[in-house]
Every structure is written in C-alpha cells, then in structure tokens.
Phi, psi and omega in degrees: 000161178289349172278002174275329210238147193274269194299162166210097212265085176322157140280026085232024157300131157321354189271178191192132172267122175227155173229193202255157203257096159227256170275334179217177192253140190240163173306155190263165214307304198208181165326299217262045194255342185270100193206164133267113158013155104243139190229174209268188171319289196316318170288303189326328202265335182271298190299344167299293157330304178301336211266344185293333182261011139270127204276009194250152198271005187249151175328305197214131191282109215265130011253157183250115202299160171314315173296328174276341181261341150275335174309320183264340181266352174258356136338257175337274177352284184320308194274337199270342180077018179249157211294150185301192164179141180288152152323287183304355184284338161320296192291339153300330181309273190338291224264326177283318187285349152318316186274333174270035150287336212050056183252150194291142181314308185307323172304295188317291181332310170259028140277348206235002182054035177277168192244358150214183174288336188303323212259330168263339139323328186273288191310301180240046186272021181264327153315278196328305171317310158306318176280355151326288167303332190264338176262348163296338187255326168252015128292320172338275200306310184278341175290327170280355209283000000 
C-alpha cells in the first residue's frame, strides 16, 4: 500500500512524495510533514536507476539500519575530500544553502515540512542574521538612489 513505501516518485512529475526515514516507516510528525517535493531531472534519473536494481515495489528496502548510511555517508565524504556530514546535515546543508540563493523563507519551510515559518526562522536564524547585514546594505544602497 502506499502508506507502505518510504518514496513515492510520480511520472514524469518533478515531485518526491517522502514520509519520514526512521527504524521503520512511521506516520508522519504532523500535516505539513506530508508534502511535495520538487526535485531536478538528474534525481528522478538516479531514483529511477535505484528503483531499476531492485526486485521490490519499494525505492529503498525499509528499515535502512542507522550504521549503513553512516557507513556510505563517511565513504561518500572520504572520495569526495569533503568534511564528513551526519545524514540530517544534509537537510541543514539544503535549507542553508537554499536561503543564501535567496530563496523565500516560507517556500523553504514548507519544503522542508515544518509546520510554520517560526520553526525555520528559529532554526537557521544564525543565517538569517548574515543575510540581514547584506540586505542592510541594499536598502542603503536603494535608498540613496
């Protein structure tokens, strides 16, 4: 059933369905933990490759213990020459790197399924600060215009 499967990869939509990754796959935290996604090509075509090696109706074979996935993510690290990074650090990676693209916070929030703006405000508001000063600089700057 679909409350079975971790992923749920539309066809030939940009979207990703996700529910939450823990020992087993559980109902999700709240409402807006249930969402879509939008992701570029280049992923659809690796989760397409992955769901292609696998004889199972599901993306990824549940539960995916906590040690392989630091196992492969201290890997990854290693070949790539970059700082080691936990799984969730990823999703902090994503959302920082999102907000200094200047992409809008609210967009960001309910990509990421918080269940308001407050909690990504509260969360990465040490970003936020940086990019303060920098927006600080451009009211200046349009203000003398």
């Amino acid at each position: 059933s679909n409350s079975d499967q971790l992923f749920e990869v539309p066809i030939p939509s940009n979207t990703i369905m996700r529910s939450q990754l823990m020992k087993k796959v559980t109902p999700p935290k709240n409402v807006s933990s249930v969402r879509r996604v939008a992701i570029t090509k280049k992923l659809i075509d690796v989760l397409r490759w992955i769901k292609g090696c696998s004889n199972s109706d599901q993306l990824f074979e549940v539960p995916i213990p906590s040690n392989t996935i630091m196992r492969r993510m201290e890997i990854m690290t290693s070949e790539l020459g970059i700082n080691q990074i936990r799984f969730h650090g990823l999703r902090h990676s994503h959302v920082s790197y999102l907000l200094h693209n200047n992409i809008d916070i609210s967009y960001i929030s309910k990509r990421v399924g918080h269940l308001n703006v407050t909690i990504t405000l509260t969360t990465y508001a040490h970003i936020l600060k940086e990019k303060e000063q920098a927006q600080d600089e451009l009211v200046l700057k349009i203000m003398e215009k």
